[in-house]
C-alpha positions in Angstrom: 21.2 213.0 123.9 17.8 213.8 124.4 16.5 215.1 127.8 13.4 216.5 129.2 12.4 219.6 129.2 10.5 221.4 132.1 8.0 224.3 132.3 7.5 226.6 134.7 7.5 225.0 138.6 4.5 224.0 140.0 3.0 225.1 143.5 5.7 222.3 144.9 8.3 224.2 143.6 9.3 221.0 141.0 9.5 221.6 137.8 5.7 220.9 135.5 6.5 218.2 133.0 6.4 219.2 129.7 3.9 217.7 128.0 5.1 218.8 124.3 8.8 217.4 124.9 7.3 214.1 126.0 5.5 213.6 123.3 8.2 214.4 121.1 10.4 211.8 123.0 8.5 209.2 122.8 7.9 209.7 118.8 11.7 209.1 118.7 10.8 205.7 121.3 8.1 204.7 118.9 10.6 204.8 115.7 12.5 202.0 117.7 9.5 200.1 118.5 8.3 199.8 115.3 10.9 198.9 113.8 11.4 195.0 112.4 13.8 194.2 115.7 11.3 195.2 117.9 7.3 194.0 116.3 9.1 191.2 114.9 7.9 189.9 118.5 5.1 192.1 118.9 3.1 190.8 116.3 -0.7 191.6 115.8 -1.4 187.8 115.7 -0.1 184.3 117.1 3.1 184.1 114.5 5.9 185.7 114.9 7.3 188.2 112.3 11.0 187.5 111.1 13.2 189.6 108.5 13.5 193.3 108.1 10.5 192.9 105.7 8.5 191.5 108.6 7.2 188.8 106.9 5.0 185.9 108.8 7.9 183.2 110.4 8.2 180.5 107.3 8.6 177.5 109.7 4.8 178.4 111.0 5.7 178.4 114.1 2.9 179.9 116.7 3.4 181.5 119.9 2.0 178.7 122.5 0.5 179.2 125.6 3.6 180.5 127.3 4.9 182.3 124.3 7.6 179.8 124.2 6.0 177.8 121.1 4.4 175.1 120.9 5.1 171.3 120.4 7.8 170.2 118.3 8.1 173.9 117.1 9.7 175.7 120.6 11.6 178.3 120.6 14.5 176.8 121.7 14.7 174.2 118.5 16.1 176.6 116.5 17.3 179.6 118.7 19.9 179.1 120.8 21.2 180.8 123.8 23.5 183.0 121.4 23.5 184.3 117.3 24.4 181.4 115.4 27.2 182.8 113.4 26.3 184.0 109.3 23.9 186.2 107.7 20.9 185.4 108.5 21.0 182.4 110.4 18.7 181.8 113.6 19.0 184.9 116.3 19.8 183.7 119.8 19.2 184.2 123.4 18.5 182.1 126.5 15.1 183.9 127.1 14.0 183.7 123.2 10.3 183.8 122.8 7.3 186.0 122.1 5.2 188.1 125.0 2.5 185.1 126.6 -0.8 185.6 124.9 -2.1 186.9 128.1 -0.4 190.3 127.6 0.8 190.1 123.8 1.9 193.8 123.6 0.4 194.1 119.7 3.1 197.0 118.1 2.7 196.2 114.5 -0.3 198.7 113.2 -0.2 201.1 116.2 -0.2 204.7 115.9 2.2 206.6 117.9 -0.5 207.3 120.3 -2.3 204.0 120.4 1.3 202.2 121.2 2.0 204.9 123.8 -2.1 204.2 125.6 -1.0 200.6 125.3 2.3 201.0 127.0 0.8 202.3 129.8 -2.0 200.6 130.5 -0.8 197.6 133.1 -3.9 195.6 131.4 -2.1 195.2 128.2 1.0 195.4 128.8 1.5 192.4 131.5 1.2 194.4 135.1 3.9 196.4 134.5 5.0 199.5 135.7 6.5 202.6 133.6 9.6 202.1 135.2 9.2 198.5 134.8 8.7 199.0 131.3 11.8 201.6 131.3 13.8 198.8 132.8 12.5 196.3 130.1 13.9 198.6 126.9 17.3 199.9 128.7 18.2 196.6 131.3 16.3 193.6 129.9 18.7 191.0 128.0 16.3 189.5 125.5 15.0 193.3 124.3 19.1 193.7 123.9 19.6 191.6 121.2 17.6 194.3 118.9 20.8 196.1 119.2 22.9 193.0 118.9 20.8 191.3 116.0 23.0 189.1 114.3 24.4 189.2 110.7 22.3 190.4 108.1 19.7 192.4 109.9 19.1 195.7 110.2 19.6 198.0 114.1 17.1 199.8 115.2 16.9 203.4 114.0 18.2 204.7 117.4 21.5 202.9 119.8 19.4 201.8 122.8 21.2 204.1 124.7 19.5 207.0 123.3 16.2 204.8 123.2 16.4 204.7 126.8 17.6 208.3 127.4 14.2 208.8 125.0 12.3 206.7 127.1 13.1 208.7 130.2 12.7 211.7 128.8 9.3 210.7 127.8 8.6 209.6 131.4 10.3 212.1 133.4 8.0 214.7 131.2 4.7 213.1 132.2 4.4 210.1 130.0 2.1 212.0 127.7 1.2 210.2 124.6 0.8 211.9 121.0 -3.1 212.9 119.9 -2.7 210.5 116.4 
């Protein structure tokens, strides 16, 4: 499990956050993020990514004004509230769409260090919070489903139990973002 680590206290008498161990956490956070469950939704354009090659969506679908798709091609026409049962078959979940174009949180082609700015700035990352952010990797069903991907498809390189003890070991140490 990984935990933060501390410094010497500060003149509050709690402990300085360690701006090393962050960074070092949230490397192990970025592993996750980048990996096909997670910028498979984060893409750099309007299509969403599928596969664990991360290839462009074959049914050209395109994220819409609410993320949700658009037309004839939502979402919901081919993902359902739940997996569809067999390798490969259409991933599912009642909340199923890309972030709305207003805040796309962009992780394919990020640095370590440019995902981690990103992440915290509320700008780009739809008004949220750290802990709001912390509460979207370790609470939020949709993000969930990376762990629970259906057949055929790779997990994330970390259990999203130790992607959220990561996570708060990169907060509780400062938030400090890697210099790449």
């Amino acid at each position: 499990m990984l935990t933060g680590s501390f410094s010497t206290a500060n003149s509050n008498g709690r402990p300085k956050p360690d701006a090393n161990a962050s960074q070092a956490a949230f490397v192990e956070v970025y592993k996750v993020l980048i990996s096909p469950r997670c910028q498979n939704c984060h893409p750099a354009g309007d299509a969403p990514l599928q596969g664990d090659d991360s290839h462009v969506h074959i049914q050209n679908v395109k994220r819409g004004a609410d993320g949700h798709g658009v037309a004839a091609m939502r979402c919901n026409a081919c993902h359902q509230d739940h997996n569809l049962p067999g390798a490969h078959m259409p991933p599912g979940n009642p909340k199923w769409s890309l972030p709305a174009p207003g805040h796309k949180m962009v992780f394919v082609g990020r640095s370590a260090g440019a995902l981690c700015r990103q992440l915290k700035d509320p700008k780009q990352n739809g008004g949220r919070s750290i802990e709001q952010l912390f509460d979207h990797v370790a609470h939020d069903d949709l993000v969930g489903w990376g762990w629970n991907p259906g057949d055929g498809r790779a997990l994330p390189p970390l259990s999203r139990e130790k992607t959220a003890d990561a996570m708060r070991a990169w907060i509780d140490g400062g938030a400090s973002c890697p210099t790449d």
